[in-house]
VOPAGU-2260 file (C-alpha; in pm, 1 decimal, decimal comma):
REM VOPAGU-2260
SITE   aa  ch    i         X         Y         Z
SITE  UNK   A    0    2466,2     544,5     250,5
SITE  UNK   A    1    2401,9     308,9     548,1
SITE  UNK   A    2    2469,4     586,0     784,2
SITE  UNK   A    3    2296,2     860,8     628,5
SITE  UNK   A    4    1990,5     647,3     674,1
SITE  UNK   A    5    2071,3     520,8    1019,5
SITE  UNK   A    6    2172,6     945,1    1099,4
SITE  UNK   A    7    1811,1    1040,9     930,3
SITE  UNK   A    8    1642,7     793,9    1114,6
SITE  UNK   A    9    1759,3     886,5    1484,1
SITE  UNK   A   10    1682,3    1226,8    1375,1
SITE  UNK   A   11    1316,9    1102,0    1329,8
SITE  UNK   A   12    1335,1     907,8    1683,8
SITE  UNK   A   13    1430,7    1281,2    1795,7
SITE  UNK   A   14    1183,4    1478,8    1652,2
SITE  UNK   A   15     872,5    1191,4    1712,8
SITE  UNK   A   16     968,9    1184,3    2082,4
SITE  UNK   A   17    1010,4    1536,4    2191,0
SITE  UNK   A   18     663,6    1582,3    1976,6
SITE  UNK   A   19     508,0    1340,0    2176,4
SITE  UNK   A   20     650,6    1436,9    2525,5
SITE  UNK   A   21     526,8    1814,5    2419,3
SITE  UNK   A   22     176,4    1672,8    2349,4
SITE  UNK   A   23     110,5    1445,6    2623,2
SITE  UNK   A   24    -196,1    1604,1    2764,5
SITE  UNK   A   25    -567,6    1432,0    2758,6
SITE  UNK   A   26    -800,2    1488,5    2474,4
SITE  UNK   A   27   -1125,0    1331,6    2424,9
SITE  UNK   A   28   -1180,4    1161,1    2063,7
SITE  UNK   A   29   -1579,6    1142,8    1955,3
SITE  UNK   A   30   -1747,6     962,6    1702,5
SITE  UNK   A   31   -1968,2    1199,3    1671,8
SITE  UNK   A   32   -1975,4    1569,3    1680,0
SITE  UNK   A   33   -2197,7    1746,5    1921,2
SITE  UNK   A   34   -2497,2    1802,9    1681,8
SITE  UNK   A   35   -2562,8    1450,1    1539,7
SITE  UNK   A   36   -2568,1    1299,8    1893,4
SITE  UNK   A   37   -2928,1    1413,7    1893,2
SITE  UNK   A   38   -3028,7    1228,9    1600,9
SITE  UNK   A   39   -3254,5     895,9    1734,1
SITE  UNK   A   40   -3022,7     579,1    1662,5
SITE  UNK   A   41   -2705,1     766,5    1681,4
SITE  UNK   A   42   -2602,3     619,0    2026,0
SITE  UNK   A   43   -2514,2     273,5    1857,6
SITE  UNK   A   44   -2198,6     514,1    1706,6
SITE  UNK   A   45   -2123,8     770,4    1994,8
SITE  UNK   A   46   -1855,1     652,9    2141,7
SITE  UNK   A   47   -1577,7     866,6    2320,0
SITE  UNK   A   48   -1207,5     827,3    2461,3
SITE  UNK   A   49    -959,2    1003,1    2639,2
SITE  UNK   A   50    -623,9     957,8    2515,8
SITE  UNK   A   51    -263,5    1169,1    2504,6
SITE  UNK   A   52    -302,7    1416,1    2225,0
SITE  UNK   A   53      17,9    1247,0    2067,1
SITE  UNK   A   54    -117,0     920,6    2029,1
SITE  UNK   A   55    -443,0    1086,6    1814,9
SITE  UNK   A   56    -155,8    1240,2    1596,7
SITE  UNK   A   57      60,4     905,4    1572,3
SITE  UNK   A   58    -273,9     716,1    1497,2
SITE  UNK   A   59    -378,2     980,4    1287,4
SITE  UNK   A   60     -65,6     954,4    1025,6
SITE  UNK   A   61     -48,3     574,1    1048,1
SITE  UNK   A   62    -360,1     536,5     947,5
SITE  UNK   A   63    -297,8     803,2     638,7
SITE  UNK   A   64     -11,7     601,9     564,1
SITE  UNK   A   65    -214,2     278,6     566,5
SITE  UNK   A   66    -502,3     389,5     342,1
SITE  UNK   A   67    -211,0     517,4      99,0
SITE  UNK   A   68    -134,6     203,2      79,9
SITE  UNK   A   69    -448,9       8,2      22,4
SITE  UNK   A   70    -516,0     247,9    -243,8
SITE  UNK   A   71    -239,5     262,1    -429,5
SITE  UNK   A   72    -252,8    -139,6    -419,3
SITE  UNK   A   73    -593,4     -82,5    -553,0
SITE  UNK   A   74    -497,9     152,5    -828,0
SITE  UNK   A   75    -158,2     -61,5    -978,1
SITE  UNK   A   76    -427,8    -405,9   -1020,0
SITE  UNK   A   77    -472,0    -338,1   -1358,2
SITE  UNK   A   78    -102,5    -306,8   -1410,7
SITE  UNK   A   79      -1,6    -597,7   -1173,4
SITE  UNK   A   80    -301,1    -748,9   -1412,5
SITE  UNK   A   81    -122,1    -723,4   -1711,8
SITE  UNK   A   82     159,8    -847,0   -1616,1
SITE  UNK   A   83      42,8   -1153,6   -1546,2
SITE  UNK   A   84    -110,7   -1167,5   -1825,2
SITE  UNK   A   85     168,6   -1069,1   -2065,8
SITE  UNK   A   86     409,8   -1347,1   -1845,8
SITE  UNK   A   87     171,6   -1627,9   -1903,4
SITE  UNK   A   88     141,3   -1498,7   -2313,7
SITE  UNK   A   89     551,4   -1522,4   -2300,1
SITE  UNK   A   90     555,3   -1876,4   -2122,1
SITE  UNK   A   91     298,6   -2037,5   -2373,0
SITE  UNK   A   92     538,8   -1884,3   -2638,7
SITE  UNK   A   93     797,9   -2019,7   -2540,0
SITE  UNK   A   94     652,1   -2353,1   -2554,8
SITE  UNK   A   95     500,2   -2326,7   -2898,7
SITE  UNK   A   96     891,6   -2218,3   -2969,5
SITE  UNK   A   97    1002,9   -2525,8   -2819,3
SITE  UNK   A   98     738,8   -2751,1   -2993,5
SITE  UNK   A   99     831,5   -2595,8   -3334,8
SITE  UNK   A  100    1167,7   -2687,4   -3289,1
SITE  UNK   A  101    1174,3   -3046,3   -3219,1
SITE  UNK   A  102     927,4   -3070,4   -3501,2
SITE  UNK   A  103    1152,6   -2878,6   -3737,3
SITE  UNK   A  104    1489,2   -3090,5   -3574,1
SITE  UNK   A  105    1325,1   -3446,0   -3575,6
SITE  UNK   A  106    1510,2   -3527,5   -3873,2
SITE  UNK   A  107    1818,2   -3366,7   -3826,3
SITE  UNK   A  108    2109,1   -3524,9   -3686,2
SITE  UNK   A  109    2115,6   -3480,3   -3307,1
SITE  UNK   A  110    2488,9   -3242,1   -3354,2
SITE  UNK   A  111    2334,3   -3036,9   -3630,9
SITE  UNK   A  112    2035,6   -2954,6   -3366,2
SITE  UNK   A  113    2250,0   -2886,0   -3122,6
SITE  UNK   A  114    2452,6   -2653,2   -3355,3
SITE  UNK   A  115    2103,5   -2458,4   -3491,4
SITE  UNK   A  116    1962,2   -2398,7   -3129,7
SITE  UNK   A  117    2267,7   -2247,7   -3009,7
SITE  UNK   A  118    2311,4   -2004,2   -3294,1
C-alpha cells in the first residue's frame, strides 16, 4: 500500500511540474475588472500583479482546498458539539455509578464488593 501511494504521488510531482513548466508565461491578476475601476473609491481595491500563469492556478486550487476546509470545519460543529456533550453526560454517569456503589457496598464485606463489581 506504501508504494502505491509513494507511485501515485510521484505521478502527481509529474503531472504538477510539466503543468507548471507548460504555463510559465506572465499574466496580470486584477482586483477589479475593467468596468468597476471607474467607480469613485474603487482605487483603495485595484490592485494588479504579474505573475506565471501556473502559480494563479496552484494558488487558485490551494485556496479551494483551504475554504473546503474551513467549511466543512464549520458545518461538523454541531456534531463535534454533541459529542462533547454526550462524553461529559457519560463521565458524570459514570460517577453517579460509582457513588451508588460504594453507597450500596458500605456494608458489605470488602471480598463480597470486590466479588459484585467484577461480575
Amino acid at each position: 500500500m506504501r508504494y502505491i501511494r509513494y507511485a501515485f504521488l510521484a505521478a502527481l510531482a509529474i503531472v504538477l511540474v510539466t503543468l507548471a513548466l507548460a504555463n510559465r508565461q506572465s499574466v496580470t491578476l486584477n482586483t477589479l475588472p475593467e468596468g468597476l475601476r471607474a467607480f469613485p473609491g474603487s482605487g483603495i481595491v485595484d490592485y494588479s500583479i504579474e505573475l506565471p500563469l501556473f502559480i494563479v492556478i496552484f494558488g487558485g486550487i490551494v485556496a479551494g482546498i483551504l475554504l473546503g476546509f474551513v467549511w466543512e470545519w464549520l458545518r461538523e460543529h454541531k456534531h463535534r458539539a454533541e459529542a462533547s456533550r454526550k462524553t461529559g453526560e457519560v463521565k458524570k454517569l459514570e460517577r453517579e455509578l460509582k457513588k451508588t456503589q460504594a453507597e450500596r457496598d458500605k456494608d458489605k464485606d470488602e471480598v463480597l464488593a470486590l466479588l459484585d463489581q467484577a461480575s
